[in-house]
Every structure is written in structure tokens, then in C-alpha cells.
N, C-alpha and C positions, 0 to 999 in steps of 0.2 A: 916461165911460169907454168906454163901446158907440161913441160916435159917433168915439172916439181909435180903437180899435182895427178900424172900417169904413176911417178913412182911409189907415193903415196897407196894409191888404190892399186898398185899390184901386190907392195907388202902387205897390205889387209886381207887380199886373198889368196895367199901364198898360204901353207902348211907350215909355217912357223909357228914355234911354241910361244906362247905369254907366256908372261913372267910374274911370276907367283912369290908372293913374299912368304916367308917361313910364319907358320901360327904366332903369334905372340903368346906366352905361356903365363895363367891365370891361375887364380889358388884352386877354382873348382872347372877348369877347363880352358883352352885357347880359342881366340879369335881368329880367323887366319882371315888377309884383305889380299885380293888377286887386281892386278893394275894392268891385264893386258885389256884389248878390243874385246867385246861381247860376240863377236863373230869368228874369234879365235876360239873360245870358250867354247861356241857351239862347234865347232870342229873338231873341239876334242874329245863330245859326246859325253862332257861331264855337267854335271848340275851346280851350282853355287854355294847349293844348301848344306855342303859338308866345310862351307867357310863361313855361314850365318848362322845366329842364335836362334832362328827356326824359319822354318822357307812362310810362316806366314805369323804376321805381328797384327795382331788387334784392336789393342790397346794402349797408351802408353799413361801411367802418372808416376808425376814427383810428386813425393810425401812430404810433409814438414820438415823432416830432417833432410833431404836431400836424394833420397834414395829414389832410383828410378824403381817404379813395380812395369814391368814389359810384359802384358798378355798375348799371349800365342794361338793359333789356331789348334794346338794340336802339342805341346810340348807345357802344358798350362807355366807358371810365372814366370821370369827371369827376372831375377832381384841386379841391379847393378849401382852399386856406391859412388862410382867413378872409379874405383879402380878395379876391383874383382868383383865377380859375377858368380851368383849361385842359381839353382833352378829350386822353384816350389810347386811339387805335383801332387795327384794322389795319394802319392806316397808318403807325403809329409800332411796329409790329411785333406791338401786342398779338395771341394766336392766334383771336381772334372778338370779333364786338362785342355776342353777347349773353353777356353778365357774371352768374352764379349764386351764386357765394363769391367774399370777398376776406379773406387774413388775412395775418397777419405772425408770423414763427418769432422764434426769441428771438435769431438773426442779426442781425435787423432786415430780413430779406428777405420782400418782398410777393410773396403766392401769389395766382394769381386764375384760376380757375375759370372757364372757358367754353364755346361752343360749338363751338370747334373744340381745341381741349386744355387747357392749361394754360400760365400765363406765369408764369414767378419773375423779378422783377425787384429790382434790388440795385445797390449803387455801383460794380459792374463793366460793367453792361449789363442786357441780354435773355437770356432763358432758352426756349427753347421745349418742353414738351414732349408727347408726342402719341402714337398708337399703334406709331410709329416707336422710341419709349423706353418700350416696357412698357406704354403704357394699354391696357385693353378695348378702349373706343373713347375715339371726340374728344370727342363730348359728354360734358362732365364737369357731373354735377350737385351735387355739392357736395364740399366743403373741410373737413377735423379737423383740428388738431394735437392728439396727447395727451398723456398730463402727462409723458412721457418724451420728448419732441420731434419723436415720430413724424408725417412726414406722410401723410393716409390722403385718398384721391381716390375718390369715389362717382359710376361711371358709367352710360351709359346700359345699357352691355352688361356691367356688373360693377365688384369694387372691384379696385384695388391701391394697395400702398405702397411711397412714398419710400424707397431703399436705395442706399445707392453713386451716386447721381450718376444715379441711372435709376429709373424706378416698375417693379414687380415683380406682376404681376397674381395674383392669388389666386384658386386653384380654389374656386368654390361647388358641392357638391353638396346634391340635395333631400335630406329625410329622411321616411322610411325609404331608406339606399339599398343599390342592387343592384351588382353587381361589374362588370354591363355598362353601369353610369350613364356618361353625359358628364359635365360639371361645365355647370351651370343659366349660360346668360347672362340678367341680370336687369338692370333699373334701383335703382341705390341712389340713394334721395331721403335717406335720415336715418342720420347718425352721433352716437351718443352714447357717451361716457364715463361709468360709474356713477361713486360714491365710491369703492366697492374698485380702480377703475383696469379694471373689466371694460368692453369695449369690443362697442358692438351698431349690428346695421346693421336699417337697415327698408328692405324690398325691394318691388315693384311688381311681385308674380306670383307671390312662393317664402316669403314674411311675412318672419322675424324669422331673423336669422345671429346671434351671438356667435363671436366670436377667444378659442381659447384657449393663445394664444402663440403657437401653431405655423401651425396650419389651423384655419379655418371650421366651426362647427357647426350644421345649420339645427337651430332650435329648435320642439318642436312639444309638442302637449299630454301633458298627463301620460298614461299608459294608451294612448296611438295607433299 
């Protein structure tokens, strides 16, 4: 058993090559899967990422029809049906190619969150939208819809929601506040939904917001 498990760990460290399966060939590009030791890999001082759909994946939703939408760091969409795979970037109008949220309204319209705004896309076309329609700002960091259909956009510099054909930014103030407050620009990373429908944000400088239907509450401890 000792003498199985010496030879083992000398072939792992030997200079032997993996073994690399050929790409599989796709309508709009190949996959290629490599099946050697990750220790082989790094010996051969190559990266993986010229075998994956992007060396970083953000997102993932299946649509009603079945289609995966794959948000990237850095490569924006990857459409994949189950069997071929296309990309959607700038090029194709998306508003950035780093990808954060992707989701689908009960429309059947795909929202997707990125670095330079937001794109709804649907059986009509492109949507774009941006500080130009209501956002804080471009950088949109995440995506809600809630159980009432609302769309809610967490950005770098604040949140707002989907109204009328346009996003509607929402004053944040801190709490305790004063009469000569501004309204805090913050990054919202996190939208939840509780069970009662109560709607919370988590923010990057100002902690915790709740909506209570109207406006913003920052939430702070009891007695403060």
C-alpha cells in the first residue's frame, strides 16, 4: 500500500504532460476541458482560461425558455441553449462588459446589471439605461425584483427603482438625521426581500436601509 501511494505522488511531481482533450467545436466558438492534475497545469505555466467561457463568471440565469444568460467579469454575456454558445457585449449594445446581476421580470424581459448601467432586453430590442434615466450612477451593483414586480437597481453611488419607463433614485439619509443633512451617496451590494414583503438594503459606509413604502429608513441600534 506505502509503495502504491509513493508512486502516486512521484507521478504528480514528475514533468509529465496532462492530458488535454481537443476543444469541442461550437457554432460561435469551442470549449476545450483539460483532465490532467492542477499541479501539472501549473508546471506548464499556462492559465485555464484559454479553456473557459471567461476566467470569471458572476452571474448565472435560466430564462423561461431555457436559455442560460452567464454574466462575466470582464467578457459581458454568454448566451448558452445547451448546445451552442454565443457572447453579448458592447458590441451588441450591451451597457458594459462587466456583468453583476441578471434576472427576468414576469414580462419575460432580461435585466442585467453592469458597469456602465443597465440593459433590458426583450422581443422588441435593447433598452439602455443609465444616469441619463434616473440612476445614481452607471455602476450598477445589483439586481431585485420584488414580489410586487418592482424593479430595484443597487448602485455604486445609491439605489433607485424602476417607475414609468425610467429608474427614480431614492434619497438616502444617515440616521440620526439633521435638517441640514444631504442624502448619503453609498454603494448598495445587497437587496433583500423578508417574508412580510419588508424590503432591506446593505450599504458600503451607511450599514443597513429598510423602505417603508415611501422613503428610506437608515436602520440603527436600539437606544443610539
Amino acid at each position: 500500500m506505502t509503495s502504491i501511494l509513493i508512486s502516486i505522488i512521484w507521478l504528480l511531481l514528475t514533468d509529465s504532460q496532462p492530458t488535454i482533450k481537443k476543444p469541442v467545436q461550437l457554432e460561435h466558438g469551442s470549449i476545450g476541458v483539460w483532465t490532467g492534475p492542477k499541479i501539472l497545469l501549473n508546471k506548464q505555466n499556462r492559465g485555464t482560461e484559454e479553456f473557459q467561457i471567461s476566467q470569471s463568471v458572476q452571474n448565472i440565469l435560466q430564462d423561461k425558455s431555457g436559455t442560460f444568460w452567464i454574466g462575466t467579469g470582464k467578457d459581458g454575456v454568454c448566451l448558452f441553449d445547451g448546445t451552442n454558445y454565443s457572447y453579448f457585449t458592447t458590441k451588441e449594445g450591451l451597457t458594459g462588459n462587466s456583468v453583476r446581476t441578471i434576472l427576468q421580470d414576469r414580462n419575460g424581459d432580461v435585466w442585467i446589471a453592469t458597469n456602465g448601467g443597465i440593459t433590458r432586453r426583450n422581443k422588441q430590442g435593447l433598452y439602455a439605461y443609465t444616469t441619463a434615466n434616473g440612476l445614481p450612477d452607471n455602476e450598477v451593483l445589483t439586481l431585485h425584483m420584488d414580489k410586487k414586480g418592482q424593479i430595484w437597481a443597487g448602485t455604486r453611488k445609491g439605489l433607485a427603482m424602476f417607475e414609468k419607463d425610467e429608474f427614480m433614485t431614492l434619497p438616502m439619509y444617515r440616521a440620526p438625521r439633521n435638517e441640514k443633512d444631504l442624502p448619503v451617496q453609498t454603494p448598495v451590494h445587497m437587496i433583500y426581500e423578508d417574508n412580510s414583503g419588508q424590503l432591506w438594503f446593505g450599504t458600503d459606509g451607511f450599514g443597513l436601509f429598510k423602505f417603508n413604502g415611501k422613503t428610506l429608513e437608515n436602520v440603527i441600534k436600539p437606544g443610539c
